[in-house]
N, C-alpha and C positions, 0 to 999 in steps of 0.2 A: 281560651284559645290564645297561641300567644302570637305574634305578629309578625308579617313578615319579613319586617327589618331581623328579628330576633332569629326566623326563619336561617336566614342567611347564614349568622354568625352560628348557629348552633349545628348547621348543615356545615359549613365550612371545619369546624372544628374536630366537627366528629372524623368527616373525612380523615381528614389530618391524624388523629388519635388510631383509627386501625391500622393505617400505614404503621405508624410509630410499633404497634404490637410485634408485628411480623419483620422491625430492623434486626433482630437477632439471628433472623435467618440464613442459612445457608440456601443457595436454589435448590438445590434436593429437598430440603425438609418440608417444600412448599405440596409435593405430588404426593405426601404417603397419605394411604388412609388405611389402617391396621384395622379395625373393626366397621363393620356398617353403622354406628351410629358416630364414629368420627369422620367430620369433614376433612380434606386438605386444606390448608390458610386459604390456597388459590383460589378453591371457591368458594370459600368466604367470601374475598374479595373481588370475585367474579358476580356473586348471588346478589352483594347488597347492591354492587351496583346496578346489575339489572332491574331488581325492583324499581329504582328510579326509575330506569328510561322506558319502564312497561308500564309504570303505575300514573308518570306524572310527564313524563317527555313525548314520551311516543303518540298521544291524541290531546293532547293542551299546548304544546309550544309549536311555535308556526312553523314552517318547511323543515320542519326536525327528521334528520336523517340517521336510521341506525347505524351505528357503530360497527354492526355484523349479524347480518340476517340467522346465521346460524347459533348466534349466542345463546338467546332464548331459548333452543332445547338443551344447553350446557347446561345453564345458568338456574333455570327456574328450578324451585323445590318440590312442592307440594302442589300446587296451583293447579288442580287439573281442571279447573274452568278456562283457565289463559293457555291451556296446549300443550301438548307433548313433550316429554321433558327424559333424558338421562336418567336413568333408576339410579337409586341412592347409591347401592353397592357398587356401583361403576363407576363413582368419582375419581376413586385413584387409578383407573385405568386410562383417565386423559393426559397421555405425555401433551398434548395441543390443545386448547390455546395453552402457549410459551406462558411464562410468569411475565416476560416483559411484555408479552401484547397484552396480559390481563391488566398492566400495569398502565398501558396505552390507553385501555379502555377507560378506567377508574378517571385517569387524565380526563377526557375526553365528556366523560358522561359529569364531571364535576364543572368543568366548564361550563357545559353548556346549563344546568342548574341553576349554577350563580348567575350567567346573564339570565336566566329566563324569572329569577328570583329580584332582578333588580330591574327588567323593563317591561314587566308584563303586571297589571292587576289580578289579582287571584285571590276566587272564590273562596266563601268559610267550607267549602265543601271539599276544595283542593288543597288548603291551608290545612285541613285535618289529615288528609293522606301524604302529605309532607310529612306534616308531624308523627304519624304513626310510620312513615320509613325512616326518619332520623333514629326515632326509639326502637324501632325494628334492626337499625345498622349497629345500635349501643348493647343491644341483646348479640347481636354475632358476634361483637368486640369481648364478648366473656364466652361464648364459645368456642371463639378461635383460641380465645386464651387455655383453655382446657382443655380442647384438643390437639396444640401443639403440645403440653402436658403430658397427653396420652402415648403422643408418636415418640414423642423425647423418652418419656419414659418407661416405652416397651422397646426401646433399642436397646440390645444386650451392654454397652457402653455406657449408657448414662449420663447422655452428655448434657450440661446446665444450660439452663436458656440463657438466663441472666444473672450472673454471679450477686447480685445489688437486691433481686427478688425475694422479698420475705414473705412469706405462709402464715409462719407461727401465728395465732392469737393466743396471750398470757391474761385472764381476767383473776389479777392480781386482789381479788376480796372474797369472807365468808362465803362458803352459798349458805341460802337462805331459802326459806318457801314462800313467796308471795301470795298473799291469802285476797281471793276476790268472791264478795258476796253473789249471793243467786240473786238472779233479777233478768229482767228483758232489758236487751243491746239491742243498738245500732250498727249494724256488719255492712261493710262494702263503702263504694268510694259515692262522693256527693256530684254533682254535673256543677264543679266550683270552678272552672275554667283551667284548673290546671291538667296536664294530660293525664290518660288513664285507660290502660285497656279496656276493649270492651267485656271482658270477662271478669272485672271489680262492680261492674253496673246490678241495677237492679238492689238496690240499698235497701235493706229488709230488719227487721227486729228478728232475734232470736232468744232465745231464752236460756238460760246457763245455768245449771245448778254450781252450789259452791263449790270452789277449785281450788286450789295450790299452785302455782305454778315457778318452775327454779329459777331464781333469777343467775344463774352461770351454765354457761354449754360444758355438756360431759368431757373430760379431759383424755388424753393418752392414757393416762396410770388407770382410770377406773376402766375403760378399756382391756385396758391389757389385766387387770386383775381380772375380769369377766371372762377374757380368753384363759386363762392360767386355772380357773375355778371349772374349765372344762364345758365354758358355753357351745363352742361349734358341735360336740357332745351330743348336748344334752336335746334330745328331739322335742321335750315337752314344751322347750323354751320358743319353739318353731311354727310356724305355719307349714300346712301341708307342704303348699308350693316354694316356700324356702327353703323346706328342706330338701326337695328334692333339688331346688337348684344352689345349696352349699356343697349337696354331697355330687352333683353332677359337674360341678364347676370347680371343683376340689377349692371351695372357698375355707382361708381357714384363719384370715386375718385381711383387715382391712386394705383397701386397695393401694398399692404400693409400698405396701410393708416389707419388708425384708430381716429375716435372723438370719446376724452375723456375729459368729463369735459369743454365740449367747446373748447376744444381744438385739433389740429391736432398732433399725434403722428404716429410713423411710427416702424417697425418691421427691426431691422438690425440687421447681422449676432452678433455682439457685444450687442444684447437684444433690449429691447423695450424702446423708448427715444422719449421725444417731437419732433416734427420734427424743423430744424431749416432754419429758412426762406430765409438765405443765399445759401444755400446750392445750389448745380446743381439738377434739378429734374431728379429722376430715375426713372426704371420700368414704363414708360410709353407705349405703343401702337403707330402703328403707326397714326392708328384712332383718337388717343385723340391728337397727335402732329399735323395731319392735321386740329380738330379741332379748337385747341388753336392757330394755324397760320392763319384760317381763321376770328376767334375773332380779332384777333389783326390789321388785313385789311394785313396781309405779308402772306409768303410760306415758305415752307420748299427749302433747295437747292436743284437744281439736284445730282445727285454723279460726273457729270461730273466738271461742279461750283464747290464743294465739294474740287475737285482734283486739281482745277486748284489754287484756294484762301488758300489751307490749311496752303503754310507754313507763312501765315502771321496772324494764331490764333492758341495758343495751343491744343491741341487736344491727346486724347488717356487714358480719365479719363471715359466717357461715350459714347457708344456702338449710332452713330446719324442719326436717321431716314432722307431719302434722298424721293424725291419725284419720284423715278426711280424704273420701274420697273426691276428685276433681268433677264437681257437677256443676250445671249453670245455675245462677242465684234468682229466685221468685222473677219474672218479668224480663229475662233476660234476654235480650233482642241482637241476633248476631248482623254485623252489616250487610249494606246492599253486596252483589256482585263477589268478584273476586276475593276481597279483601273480608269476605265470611268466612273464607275459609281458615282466617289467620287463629283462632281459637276454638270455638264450639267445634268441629268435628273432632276434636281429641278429648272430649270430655265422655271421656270410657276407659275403664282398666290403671287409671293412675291416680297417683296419689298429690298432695296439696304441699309446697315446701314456701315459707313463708321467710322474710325477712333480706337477705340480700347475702352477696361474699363479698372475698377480698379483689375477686376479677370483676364483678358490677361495676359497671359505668357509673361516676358518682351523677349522684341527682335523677337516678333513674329509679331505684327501687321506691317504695313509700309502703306507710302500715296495712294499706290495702291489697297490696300486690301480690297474683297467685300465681307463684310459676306450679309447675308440674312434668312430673315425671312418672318412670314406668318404675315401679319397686323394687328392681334389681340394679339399676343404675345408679352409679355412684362414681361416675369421673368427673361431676360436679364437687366444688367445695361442700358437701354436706355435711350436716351437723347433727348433734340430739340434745333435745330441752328435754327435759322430763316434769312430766304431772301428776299431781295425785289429786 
């Protein structure tokens, strides 16, 4: 648990750091949201703040007065224990609240945090719901970053977020197959005082037959050789459900790829640039990484493999699809109240991506951390490790 002096500064900063995401913005680009699973920045920065003044203001700080009784159905996501809320797909239908009064609020709700963080004592009970909204506000800060991404990058224009943004990852060495013997591991995160979702809990032995695993993420060129060899093709290379949704989604190269001139180019926050063949491939699917692991006669890791090989290949550049599906670990106890709902009800239909990207909040991912997603999704920086 870390303290609340540390509280402060790590609350304070983060604040600070989303703002800083969304300076490239124009006010337009705050309202769009092109697809239902991207947000607008706006409510981003409408969301995290709420959760403060829901989770930690609104019934712990004394004559604490909201901001705007109406917020709370703007604002809230998923929470359907804490109250009615905006359906997802109507975010971008909020011209109001303005970007400045969301901006007001942020003001407002960061205030009042700080004083309530510097004259009030507080529970290891509330000191932990802190902490999981700090690291709750560090997760939206690589969402907003990907979904401003998304909007920028389904504008027919293309216009750059940030001319200074780099993507690329280069891992300039042999690949090699790291060889790890069979034996029983240790999986999951330890109660070591540092933070940890509660979906790392429940630390359990498993058992691993001998692996391989690559110490380099698949490139653009192997990529693009597996597209040229007539992957999107070949249906043997496919799951049912992949297939049907390459061929219904007229998938037929990775997300933001573009042929121009014979050539592959690709759409980064930093503008539109030939793609460069070294590169780590990003914004793949789980789909297209099972694909391309079954092209090549290997697999994807399990997340357990994943955990057990990580510290002997770098990692936390690309977001990497694991062959596991998202389930809770032996003993795994979701919290009291509202804040249960923050993981165990999505542990169905997705898959397990382990290690971190280039938009991760640093000091936020670690070797135990399971984000997840739905297997068609790929406007995360994702990646592919392959195993045999």
């Amino acid at each position: 648990m870390i303290t609340t002096t540390t509280h402060l500064e790590l609350f304070s900063a983060t604040r600070k750091k989303t703002e800083e995401f969304c300076m490239p913005l124009a006010t337009e680009d705050y309202v769009v949201q092109p697809v239902e699973f991207v947000s607008p920045p706006k409510w981003h920065l409408g969301h995290t703040t709420w959760f403060f003044e829901e989770f930690v203001l609104k019934n712990n700080k004394p004559n604490y007065s909201l901001f705007d009784e109406q917020f709370a159905y703007v604002f809230n996501s998923y929470y359907e224990s804490v109250g009615e809320k905006v359906i997802r797909t109507n975010r971008g239908n909020l011209s109001r609240p303005t970007v400045e009064k969301i901006y007001a609020y942020r003001e407002y709700v960061t205030r009042e945090m700080v004083d309530f963080l510097k004259n009030n004592t507080i529970s290891d009970e509330l000191n932990a719901v802190i902490e999981i909204g700090i690291h709750h506000e560090k997760q939206h800060q690589e969402l907003l970053l990907t979904d401003i991404k998304y909007i920028l990058g389904n504008n027919p224009l293309l216009p750059a977020y940030h001319e200074n943004f780099q993507e690329d990852l280069i891992e300039d060495i042999p690949q090699k197959w790291i060889h790890t013997e069979e034996g029983v591991y240790e999986i999951g995160a330890e109660k070591d005082g540092e933070f940890h979702y509660d979906n790392e809990f429940g630390q359990h032995k498993v058992y691993a037959n001998e692996f391989f695993i690559s110490n380099k993420l698949v490139t653009n060129q192997e990529y693009i050789d597996f597209m040229e060899a007539g992957g999107y093709e070949n249906v043997l290379l496919w799951h049912a459900e992949a297939w049907d949704w390459i061929n219904t989604e007229k998938i037929k190269a990775p997300q933001y790829w573009y042929k121009l001139n014979n050539e592959w180019h690709s759409y980064k926050l930093n503008g539109f640039e030939k793609i460069n063949p070294n590169a780590a491939l990003t914004h793949i699917s789980y789909y297209e990484a099972f694909a391309f692991a079954q092209w090549k006669n290997l697999r994807l890791p399990t997340e357990f493999e994943w955990e057990i090989a990580q510290e002997k290949f770098n990692w936390g550049k690309r977001w990497e699809w694991t062959e596991s599906a998202y389930l809770p670990y032996p003993n795994y106890k979701k919290a009291e109240g509202a804040l249960g709902e923050y993981n165990g009800k999505f542990m169905v239909n997705q898959k397990v991506l382990r290690g971190g990207s280039i938009a991760t909040a640093n000091h936020h991912t670690k070797p135990t951390y399971r984000n997840f997603f739905h297997p068609n999704l790929r406007w995360q920086f994702n990646g592919i490790r392959l195993a045999k």
